[in-house]
C-alpha positions in Angstrom: 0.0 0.0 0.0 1.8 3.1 -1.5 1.1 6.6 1.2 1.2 9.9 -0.9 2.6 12.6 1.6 2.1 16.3 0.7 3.7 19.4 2.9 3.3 23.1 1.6 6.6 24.5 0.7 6.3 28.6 0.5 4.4 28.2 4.0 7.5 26.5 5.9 10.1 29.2 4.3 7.6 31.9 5.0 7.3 30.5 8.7 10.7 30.0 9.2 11.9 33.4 8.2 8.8 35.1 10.4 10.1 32.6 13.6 14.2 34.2 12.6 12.9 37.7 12.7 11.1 37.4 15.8 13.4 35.9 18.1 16.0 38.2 16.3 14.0 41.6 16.7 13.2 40.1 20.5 16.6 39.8 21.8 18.0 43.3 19.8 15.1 44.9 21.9 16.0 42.6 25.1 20.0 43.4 24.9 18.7 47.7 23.8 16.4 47.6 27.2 19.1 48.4 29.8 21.5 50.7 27.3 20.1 53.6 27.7 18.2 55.5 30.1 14.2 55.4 29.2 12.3 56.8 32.2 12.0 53.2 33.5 14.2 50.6 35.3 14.7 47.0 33.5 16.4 44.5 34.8 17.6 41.2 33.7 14.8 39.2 34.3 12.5 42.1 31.9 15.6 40.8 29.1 15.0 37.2 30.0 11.3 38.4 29.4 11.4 39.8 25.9 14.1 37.0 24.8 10.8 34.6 25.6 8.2 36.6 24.2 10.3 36.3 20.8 10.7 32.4 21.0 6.7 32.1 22.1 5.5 34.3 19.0 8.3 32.1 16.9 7.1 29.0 18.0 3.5 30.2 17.4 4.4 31.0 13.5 6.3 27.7 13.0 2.7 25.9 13.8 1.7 26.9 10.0 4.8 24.9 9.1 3.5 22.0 10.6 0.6 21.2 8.4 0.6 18.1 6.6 -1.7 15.2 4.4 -1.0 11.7 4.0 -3.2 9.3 2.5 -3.5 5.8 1.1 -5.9 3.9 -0.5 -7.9 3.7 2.5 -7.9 7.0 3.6 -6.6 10.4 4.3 -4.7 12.0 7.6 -4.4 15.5 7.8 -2.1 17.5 10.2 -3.1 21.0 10.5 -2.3 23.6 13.2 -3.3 21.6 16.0 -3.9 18.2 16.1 -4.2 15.4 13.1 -7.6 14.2 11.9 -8.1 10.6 9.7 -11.0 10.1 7.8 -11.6 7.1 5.9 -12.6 7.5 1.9 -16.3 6.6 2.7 -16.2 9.3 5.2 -15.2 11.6 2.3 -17.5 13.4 -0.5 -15.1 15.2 -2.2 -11.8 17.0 -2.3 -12.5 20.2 -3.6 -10.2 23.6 -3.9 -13.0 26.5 -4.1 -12.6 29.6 -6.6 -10.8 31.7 -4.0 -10.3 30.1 -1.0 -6.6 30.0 0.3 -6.1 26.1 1.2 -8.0 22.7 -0.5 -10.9 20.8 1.8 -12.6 17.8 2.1 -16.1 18.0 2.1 -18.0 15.6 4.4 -21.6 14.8 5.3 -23.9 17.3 6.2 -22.2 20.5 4.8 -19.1 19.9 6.8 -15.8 20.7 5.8 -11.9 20.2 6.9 -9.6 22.2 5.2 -6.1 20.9 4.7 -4.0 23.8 5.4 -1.0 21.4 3.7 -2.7 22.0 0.5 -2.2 26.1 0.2 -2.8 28.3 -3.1 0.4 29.9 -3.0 2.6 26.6 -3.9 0.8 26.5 -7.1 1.3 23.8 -9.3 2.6 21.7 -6.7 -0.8 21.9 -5.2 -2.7 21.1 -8.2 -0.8 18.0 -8.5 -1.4 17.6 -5.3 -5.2 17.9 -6.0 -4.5 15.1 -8.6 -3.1 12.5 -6.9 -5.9 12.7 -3.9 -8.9 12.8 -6.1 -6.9 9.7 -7.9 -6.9 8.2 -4.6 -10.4 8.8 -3.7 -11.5 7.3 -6.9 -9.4 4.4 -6.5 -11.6 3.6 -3.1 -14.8 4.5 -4.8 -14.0 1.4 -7.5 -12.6 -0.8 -4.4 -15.9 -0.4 -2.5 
């Protein structure tokens, strides 16, 4: 049983720069705090502070870079922010990417919907391939069952 695995690619570089420049930006404000006189005492533990603020807002932006899809013949996993999801084919009525909406979805039962934030607009043609090979794999089931 062959797994097709899909990550977005402009996302992770986009994410990784943003996490950089914030812990960057953080500790050049941290180290600037005590170097001059502002009206207001700051000690270390105000340094130690900002350092952290930088790393939480970094590790907050590397979240998008998380996202992910895997699926099989028997169904699809997706990763997204927080927490992964599986959903069997059955479970699924389509995989759709709607006229200008930023990531692809599966639509379920009942007007429901999970988007699959691994699937973004930005990457392209990458992502319509990656369309492809899902809606390949959700036929494949269809015919199985």
């Amino acid at each position: 049983m062959s797994t097709f695995q899909f990550r977005p690619r402009k996302i992770r570089y986009v994410a990784s720069a943003l996490a950089v420049a914030f812990v960057a930006v953080f500790t050049v404000v941290a180290i600037l705090l005590r170097s001059e006189w502002t009206g207001a005492y700051f000690q270390l533990s105000d340094q130690i502070a900002m350092v952290g603020i930088g790393v939480m807002l970094a590790l907050g932006v590397l979240l998008f870079a998380r996202s992910r899809v895997r699926a099989d013949e028997a169904g699809i996993e997706i990763r997204n922010l927080v927490g992964t999801k599986r959903f069997e084919w059955d479970q699924v009525e389509h995989v759709s990417f709607p006229d200008g909406a930023s990531y692809a979805r599966l639509e379920l039962p009942d007007d429901e919907y999970v988007t699959i934030m691994a699937i973004p607009a930005v990457d392209g043609e990458r992502s319509v391939g990656a369309m492809r090979e899902l809606r390949r794999l959700k036929a494949g089931a269809a015919q199985d069952a």
